[in-house]
C-alpha positions in Angstrom: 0.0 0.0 0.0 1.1 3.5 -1.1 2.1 5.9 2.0 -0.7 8.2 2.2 1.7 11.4 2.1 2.7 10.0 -1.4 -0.7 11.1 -3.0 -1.0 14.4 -1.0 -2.5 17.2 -3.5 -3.5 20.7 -2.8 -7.3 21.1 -3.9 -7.9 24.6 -4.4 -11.4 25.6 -2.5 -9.3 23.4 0.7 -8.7 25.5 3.7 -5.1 24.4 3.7 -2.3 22.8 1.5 -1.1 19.4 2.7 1.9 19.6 4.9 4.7 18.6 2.6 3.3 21.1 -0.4 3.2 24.0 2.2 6.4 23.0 3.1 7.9 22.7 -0.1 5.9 26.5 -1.0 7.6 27.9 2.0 10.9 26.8 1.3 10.2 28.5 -2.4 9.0 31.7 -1.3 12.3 32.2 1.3 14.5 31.4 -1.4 13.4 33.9 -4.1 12.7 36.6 -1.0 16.5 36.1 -0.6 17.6 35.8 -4.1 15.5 39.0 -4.5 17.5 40.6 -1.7 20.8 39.7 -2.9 19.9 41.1 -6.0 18.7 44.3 -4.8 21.7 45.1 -2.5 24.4 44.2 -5.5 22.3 46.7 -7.8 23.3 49.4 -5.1 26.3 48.9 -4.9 27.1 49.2 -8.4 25.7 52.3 -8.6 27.9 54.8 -9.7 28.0 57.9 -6.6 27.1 61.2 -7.9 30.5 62.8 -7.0 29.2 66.0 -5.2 26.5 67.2 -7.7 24.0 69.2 -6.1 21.0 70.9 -7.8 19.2 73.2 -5.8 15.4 72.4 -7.3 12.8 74.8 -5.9 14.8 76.3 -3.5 16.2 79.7 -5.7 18.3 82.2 -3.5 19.8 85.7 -3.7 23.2 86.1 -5.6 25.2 89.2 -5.9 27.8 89.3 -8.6 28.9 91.2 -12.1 27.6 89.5 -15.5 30.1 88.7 -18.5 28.2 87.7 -21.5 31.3 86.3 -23.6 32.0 83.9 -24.4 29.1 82.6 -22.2 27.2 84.7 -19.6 28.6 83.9 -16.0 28.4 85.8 -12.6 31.5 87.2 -11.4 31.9 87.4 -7.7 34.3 88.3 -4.7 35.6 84.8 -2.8 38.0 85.9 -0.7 40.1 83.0 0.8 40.5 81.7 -3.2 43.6 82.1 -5.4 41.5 83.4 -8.6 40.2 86.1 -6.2 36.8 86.2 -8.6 35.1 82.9 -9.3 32.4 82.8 -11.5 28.9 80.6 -11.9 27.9 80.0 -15.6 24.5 81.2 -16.2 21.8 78.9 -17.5 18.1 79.3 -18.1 15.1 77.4 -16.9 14.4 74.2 -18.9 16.6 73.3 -21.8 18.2 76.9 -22.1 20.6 79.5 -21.6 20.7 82.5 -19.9 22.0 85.0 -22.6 18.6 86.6 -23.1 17.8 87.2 -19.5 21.3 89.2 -19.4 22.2 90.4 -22.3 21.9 93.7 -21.4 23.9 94.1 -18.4 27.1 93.0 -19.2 29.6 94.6 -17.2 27.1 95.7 -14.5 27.0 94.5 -11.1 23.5 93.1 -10.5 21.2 90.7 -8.2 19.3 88.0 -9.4 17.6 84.9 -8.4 18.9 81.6 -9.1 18.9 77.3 -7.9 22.3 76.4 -7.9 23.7 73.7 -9.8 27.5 72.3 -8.6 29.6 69.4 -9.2 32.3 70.3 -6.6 34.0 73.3 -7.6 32.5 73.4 -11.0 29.0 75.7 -10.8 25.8 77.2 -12.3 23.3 79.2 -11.6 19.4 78.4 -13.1 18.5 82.2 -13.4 14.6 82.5 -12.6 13.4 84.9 -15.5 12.5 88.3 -14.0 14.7 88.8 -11.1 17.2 90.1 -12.5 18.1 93.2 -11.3 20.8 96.1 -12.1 22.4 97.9 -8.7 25.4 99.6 -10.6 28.5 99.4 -12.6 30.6 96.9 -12.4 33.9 97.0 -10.0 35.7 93.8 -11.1 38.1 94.0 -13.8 38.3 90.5 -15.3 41.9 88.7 -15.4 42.7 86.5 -18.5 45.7 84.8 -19.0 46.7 83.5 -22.0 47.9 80.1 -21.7 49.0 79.5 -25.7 48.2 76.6 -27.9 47.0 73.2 -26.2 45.7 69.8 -27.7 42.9 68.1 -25.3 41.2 65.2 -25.5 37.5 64.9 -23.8 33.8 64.7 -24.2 31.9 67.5 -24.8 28.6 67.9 -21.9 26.7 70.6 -21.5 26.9 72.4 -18.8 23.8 72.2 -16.7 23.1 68.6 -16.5 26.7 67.7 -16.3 27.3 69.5 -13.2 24.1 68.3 -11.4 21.1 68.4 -12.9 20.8 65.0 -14.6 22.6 61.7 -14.5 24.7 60.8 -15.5 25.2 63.5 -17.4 27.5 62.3 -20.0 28.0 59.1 -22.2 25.7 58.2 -24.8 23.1 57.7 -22.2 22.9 61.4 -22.4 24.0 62.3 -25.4 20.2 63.3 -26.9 19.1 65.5 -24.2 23.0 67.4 -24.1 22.1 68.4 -27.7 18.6 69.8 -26.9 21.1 71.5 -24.0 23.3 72.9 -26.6 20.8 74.1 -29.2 18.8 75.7 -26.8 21.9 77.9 -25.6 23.0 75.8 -22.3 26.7 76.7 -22.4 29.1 73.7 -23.7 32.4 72.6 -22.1 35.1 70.2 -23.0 35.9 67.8 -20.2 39.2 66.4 -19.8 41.6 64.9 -18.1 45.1 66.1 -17.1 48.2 63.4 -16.8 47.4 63.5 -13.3 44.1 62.2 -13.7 42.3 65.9 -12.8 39.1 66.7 -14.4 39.0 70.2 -16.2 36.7 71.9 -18.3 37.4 74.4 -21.1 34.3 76.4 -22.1 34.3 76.4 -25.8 34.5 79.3 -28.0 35.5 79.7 -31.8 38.7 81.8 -32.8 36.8 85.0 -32.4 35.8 84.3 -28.9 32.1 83.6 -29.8 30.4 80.9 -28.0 30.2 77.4 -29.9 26.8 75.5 -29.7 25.4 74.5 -32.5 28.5 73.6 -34.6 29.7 71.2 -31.9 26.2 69.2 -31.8 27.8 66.2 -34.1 30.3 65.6 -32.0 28.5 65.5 -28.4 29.2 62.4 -26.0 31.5 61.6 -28.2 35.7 61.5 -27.5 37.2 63.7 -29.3 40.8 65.6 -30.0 40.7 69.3 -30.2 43.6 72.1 -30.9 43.3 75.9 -29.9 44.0 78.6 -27.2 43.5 78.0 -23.7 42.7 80.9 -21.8 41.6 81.5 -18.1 39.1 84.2 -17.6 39.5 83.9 -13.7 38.4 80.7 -12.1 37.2 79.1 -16.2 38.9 78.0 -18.6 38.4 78.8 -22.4 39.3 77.3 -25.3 39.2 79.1 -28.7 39.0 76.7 -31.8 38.2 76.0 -35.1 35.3 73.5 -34.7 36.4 72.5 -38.3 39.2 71.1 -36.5 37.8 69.0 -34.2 38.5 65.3 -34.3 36.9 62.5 -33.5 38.8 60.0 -31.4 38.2 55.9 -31.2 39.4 55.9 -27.6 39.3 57.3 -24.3 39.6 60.6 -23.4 42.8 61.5 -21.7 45.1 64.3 -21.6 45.6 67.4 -22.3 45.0 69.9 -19.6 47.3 73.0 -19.2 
């Protein structure tokens, strides 16, 4: 004769399973809860850490500072304690903008404005909210540029405001769509790269003339490319003037270069 718990079955409309097909459930269900929780927990740790990007969403406060419009609009302002002396924020616009039209007018001026800030470590923006801008009075700060001569850097051209904190990642391919909605819509565009060392800079890019690249550069966002111009510093930014004709498009990585 057959042992009994050999033709156990679980009928559904039943109160309970049978002991050995509960048992063998329970056993299933603690299993996949813990395969599940493994998972989970090796998913986090692969995350990649945001490296000290910070955007300020709804929370806009008072700044104080001198606009620059060229090559791309930034607020110049008094740090003491820093070795530039001024630092500047690059100026963006709400959404998938810049800030050139909201400032335009006041370059050279000292004004105050309202503005969510936007960092990645020492690297920041200000989101300018459209209206508060206001003149107080001529500008005080003369600007320093250095000339730095000819340079040939490898990077990846971002934009400015989602690389530094808006968005992630920020860069790659991942990004590479919504850096070139960025760009076209005036968001101003940087090379980053990578010094021997391993320090990340970024090199605001403008043409020969000192314009402000955007649109010419689209083709070539997210992508690692080679590029051969003038490095300047305009205080705490770097600028590099070149011939986007000249820029190349690399296979590889994209180290070197920095001044």
């Amino acid at each position: 004769m057959s042992d009994a718990r050999d033709d156990e079955f679980y009928v559904g409309y039943l109160p309970s399973a049978p002991r050995s097909v509960a048992r063998r459930v329970r056993v299933a269900v603690i299993a996949i809860f813990a395969w599940v929780v493994c998972v989970a927990l090796v998913l986090v740790a692969a995350q990649r850490r945001l490296d000290g990007r910070l955007f300020e969403f709804g929370h806009p406060r008072e700044f104080r500072g001198q606009i620059e419009v060229d090559p791309e609009p930034t607020l110049a302002v008094t740090r003491p304690g820093t070795d530039a002396g001024v630092s500047r924020y690059l100026l963006v616009g709400p959404g998938k903008h810049g800030a050139r039209d909201l400032v335009a007018e006041l370059d050279g001026q000292e004004v105050r404005l309202r503005a969510q800030l936007i960092s990645r470590g020492p690297q920041t923006a200000l989101e300018v909210e459209p209206g508060s801008v206001e003149r107080v009075g001529p500008g005080t700060l003369a600007p320093a540029r250095t000339v730095l001569g000819q340079r040939t850097l490898r990077g990846e051209i971002v934009d400015s405001k989602c690389h530094f904190g808006v968005m992630n990642p920020g860069e790659g391919k991942a990004h590479k769509d919504c850096a070139i909605r960025c760009i076209s819509g005036g968001a101003p565009a940087l090379l980053r790269s990578r010094d021997a060392s391993g320090e990340t800079r970024y090199f605001l890019l403008a043409g020969p003339d000192g314009r402000a690249l955007g649109r010419e550069l689209l083709d070539f966002v997210a992508e690692p490319v080679e590029i051969t111009g003038s490095v300047e510093r305009h205080d705490s930014v770097y600028v590099l003037r070149a011939d986007p004709r000249a820029i190349r498009r690399l296979s590889g990585g994209d180290n070197g270069g920095a001044p």
